[in-house]
C-alpha positions, 0 to 999 in steps of 0.5 A: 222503431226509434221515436223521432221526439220524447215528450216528458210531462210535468205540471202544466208543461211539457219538454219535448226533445228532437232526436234528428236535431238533439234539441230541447223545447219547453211548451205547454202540456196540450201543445205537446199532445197535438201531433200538428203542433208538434211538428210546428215546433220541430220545424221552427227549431230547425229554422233557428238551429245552427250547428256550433260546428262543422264536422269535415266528412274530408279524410285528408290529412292536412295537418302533414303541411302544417307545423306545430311548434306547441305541445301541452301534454297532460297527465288525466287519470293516469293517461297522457294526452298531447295537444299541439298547436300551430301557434302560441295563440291557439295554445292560449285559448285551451291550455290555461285551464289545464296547465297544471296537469302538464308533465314533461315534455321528453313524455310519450302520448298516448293520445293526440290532437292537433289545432290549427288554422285553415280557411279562417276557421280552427280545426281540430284533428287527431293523427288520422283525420280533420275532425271538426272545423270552427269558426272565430266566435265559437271558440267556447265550443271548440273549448267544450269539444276539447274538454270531451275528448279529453274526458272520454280518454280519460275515462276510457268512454265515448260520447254516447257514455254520458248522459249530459254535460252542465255548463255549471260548477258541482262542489261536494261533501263526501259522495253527494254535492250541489250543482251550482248554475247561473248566468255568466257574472252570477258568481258560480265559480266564485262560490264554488271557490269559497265553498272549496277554500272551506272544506268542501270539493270543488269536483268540476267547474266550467264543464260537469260531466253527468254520466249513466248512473246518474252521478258527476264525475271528476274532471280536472279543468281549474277553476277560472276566477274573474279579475272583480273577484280576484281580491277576495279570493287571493285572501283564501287562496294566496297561490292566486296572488303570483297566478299568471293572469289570462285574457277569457277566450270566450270574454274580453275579460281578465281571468286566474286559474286555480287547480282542483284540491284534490283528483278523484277519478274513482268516485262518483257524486250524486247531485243532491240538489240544483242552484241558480246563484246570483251574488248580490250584494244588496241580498245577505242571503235568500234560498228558495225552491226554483219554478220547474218551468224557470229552471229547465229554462235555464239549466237545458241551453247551457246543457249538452246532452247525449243524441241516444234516445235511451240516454235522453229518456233517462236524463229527462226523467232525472231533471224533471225531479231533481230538487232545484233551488234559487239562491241570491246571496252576498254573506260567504258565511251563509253560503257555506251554512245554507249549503252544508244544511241543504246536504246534512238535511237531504 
């Protein structure tokens, strides 16, 4: 019989996982051995636990009303994959970061999605069925959602292929790398950007895909840039200079987007290290080991993680080890060094 929670012990504490809900809790570890407290938790998780989105049971085809005046096609490891959209500003919440994957628009898809509007919520469909329905204030999870489906086609896999999913960046040297997290306006893709711009990968910005084998693999989204780091960056990355500028879908912030060095579908890159980053310019730089209970504090609401139990089993079993750092930083030149010593001492 399948075990309705998984608890993982380590220090004082204990993570708890919630198969009916796919919900984490950090508690302590005599908590986690009491089967009242337990189911105390799990009932006040589900009082607090919103779905981020609706899955429409309908079978009905209603896009067959609709008109789609908007078609991106993107070419994603050798597949072509077409998202239509009912208006320009629905193209615009989803399109930017993969705009340079955009092929001509005489191509044939071999994958298709539909996104449009209906009873004040965005719907996104396939040809055959509506399949999930958002409202207005979670367009990061219909962004995320887009991001899946186009990482499943693209490596021909399904949901319950990945381990997890980080809300963070993953720049590499060779076949290892670090995974950068942090709270939004911490600097993790402006890192990630200068640690590109010196020779290193940025392999996933955004949306860093984790897959069975305990390894990151490539996904092609560009890299977004805030408009208060846009001066430093245009000095290494010129292109960013003539980069069209977008209004952030999730923040009432300016954004630019620069396109992955390299595309590296057939490689997978071990995360040697975690990092919570923060830029601060009154810090040159300082790196510490991270408090196990800080990190999965941090890294484990920002994380979509697989609702197969055996998948959830191996992933706790991985974060709970994984080495994990805080650096507070504001010199790019101590970045690069402490980041390349973090690997080449490994």
């Amino acid at each position: 019989m399948t075990p309705d929670h998984i608890v993982k012990y380590y220090n004082e504490h204990a993570i708890v996982w919630f198969k009916e809900l796919n919900q984490f809790v950090i508690v302590n570890k005599q908590d986690a051995k009491n089967q009242e407290q337990i189911d105390g938790l799990k009932a006040k998780v589900s009082n607090v636990n919103t779905a981020c989105y609706e899955v429409s049971n309908s079978s009905e085809l209603l896009i067959k009303h609709k008109s789609f005046n908007y078609r991106n096609i993107y070419k994603v490891n050798g597949k072509l994959i077409a998202l239509y959209y009912e208006s320009e500003d629905l193209q615009t919440l989803i399109n930017p970061k993969f705009d340079h994957l955009n092929v001509e628009s005489s191509s044939i898809e071999q994958v298709s999605y539909y996104v449009y509007w209906q009873d004040k919520k965005i719907v996104l469909a396939d040809r055959n069925k509506l399949l999930f329905q958002y409202y207005r204030d979670q367009l990061h999870e219909l962004s995320g959602k887009i991001s899946m489906l186009i990482l499943n086609a693209a490596y021909n896999r399904h949901e319950k292929d990945w381990l997890a999913v980080f809300h963070a960046s993953f720049v590499s040297i060779g076949n290892k790398g670090v995974l950068i997290i942090g709270d939004s306006g911490s600097g993790k893709s402006t890192a990630a950007a200068v640690l590109m711009a010196n020779g290193m990968n940025v392999i996933a910005d955004d949306f860093v895909p984790f897959n069975l084998n305990q390894r990151v693999n490539f996904f092609p989204a560009a890299t977004s840039i805030k408009e208060s780091a846009d001066q430093e960056l245009t000095v290494l990355f010129p292109e960013l200079s003539s980069s069209i500028i977008y209004k952030s879908s999730s923040k009432e912030i300016n954004v630019k987007y620069l396109k992955p060095s390299e595309e590296v579908y057939n490689s997978e890159f071990e995360i040697s290290a975690v990092i919570s980053i923060m830029y601060d310019p009154a810090i040159d730089f300082e790196l510490n080991e991270l408090n196990r209970n800080d990190f999965l504090s941090q890294i484990i609401p920002d994380t979509w993680s697989s609702p197969v139990t055996q998948n959830v089993n191996t992933f706790l079993d991985w974060i709970i080890q994984v080495p994990a750092y805080r650096l507070n930083y504001s010199n790019n030149d101590k970045l690069l060094k402490g980041i390349t010593n973090l690997l080449d001492n490994e």
